[in-house]
N, C-alpha and C positions, 0 to 999 in steps of 0.2 A: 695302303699304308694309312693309317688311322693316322689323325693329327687334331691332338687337345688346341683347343682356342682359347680366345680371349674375349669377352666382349665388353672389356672398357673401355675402347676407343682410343686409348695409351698405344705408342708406338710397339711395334713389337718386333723377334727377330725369329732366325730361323736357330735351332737346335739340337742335338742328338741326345735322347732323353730315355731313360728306363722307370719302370712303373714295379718292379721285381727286380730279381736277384737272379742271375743266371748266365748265359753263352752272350757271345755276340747276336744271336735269333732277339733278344729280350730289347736289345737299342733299336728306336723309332725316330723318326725325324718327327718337332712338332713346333708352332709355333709360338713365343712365350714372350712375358712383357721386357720389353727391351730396359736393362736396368739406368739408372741413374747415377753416374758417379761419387760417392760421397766424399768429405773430407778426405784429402789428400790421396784421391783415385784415379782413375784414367778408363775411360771404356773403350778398349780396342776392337775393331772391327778385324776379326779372324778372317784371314788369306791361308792360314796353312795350321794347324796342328798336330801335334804329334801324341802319337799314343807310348806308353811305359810300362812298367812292371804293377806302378802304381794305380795306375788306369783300372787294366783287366782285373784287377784281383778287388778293388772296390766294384765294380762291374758286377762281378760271380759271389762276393761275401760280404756287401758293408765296408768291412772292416773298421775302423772308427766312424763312418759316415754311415748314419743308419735312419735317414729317414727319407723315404722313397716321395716322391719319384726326388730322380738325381740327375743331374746334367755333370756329369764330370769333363776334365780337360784341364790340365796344368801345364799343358807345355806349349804354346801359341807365338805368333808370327802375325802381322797382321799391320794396320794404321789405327793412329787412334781419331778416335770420333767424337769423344768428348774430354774434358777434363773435370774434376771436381774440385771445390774452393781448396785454394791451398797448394797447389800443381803448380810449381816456376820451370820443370824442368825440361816437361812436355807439354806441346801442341797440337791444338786439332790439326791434322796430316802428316803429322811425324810418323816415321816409320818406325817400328815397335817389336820386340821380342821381349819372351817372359819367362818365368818359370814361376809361376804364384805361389805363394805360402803355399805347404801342405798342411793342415788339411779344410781351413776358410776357404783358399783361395781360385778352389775350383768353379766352374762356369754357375752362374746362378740359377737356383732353381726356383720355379713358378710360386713356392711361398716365402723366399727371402727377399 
């Protein structure tokens, strides 16, 4: 299994990432810079996600997400690990479930 790096020195995390458009063959595990919460965010640290209709079909076509590579995932479970300015409602180890905007809200990829 091939696995894109990083070499900033910046924390990083582990994630299920495509480089193409195609089957489930096309998803690799690779490791990418761990993001930063911004204004009024939370960075949850995934224990469980779920896959959807929405998942696979961006997976195999884009569909409005059209620029590769892609870390998709909207439906997560998990604690949160950070907060970003502006967060009263959540704390670092609360326990957390999501359904993030579609279609920002998906896991972040190695150029956002």
């Amino acid at each position: 299994m091939s696995q894109r790096s990083t070499d900033t020195g910046a924390p990083t995390m582990r994630a299920i990432s495509q480089d193409v458009y195609g089957g489930p063959e096309v998803l690799r595990e690779v490791r990418i810079p761990r993001p930063v919460p911004g204004i009024s965010e939370i960075l949850v640290s995934v224990r469980a996600a779920g896959i959807n209709p929405t998942d696979w079909r961006h997976r195999a076509h884009g569909l409005f997400l059209n620029r590769l590579p892609l870390v998709l995932g909207w439906d997560v479970s998990g604690v949160v690990a950070a907060v970003g300015v502006g967060v009263t409602v959540f704390e670092p180890a609360t326990r957390s479930s999501a359904c993030s905007p579609i279609p920002t809200g998906s896991g972040r990829t190695p150029n956002t």
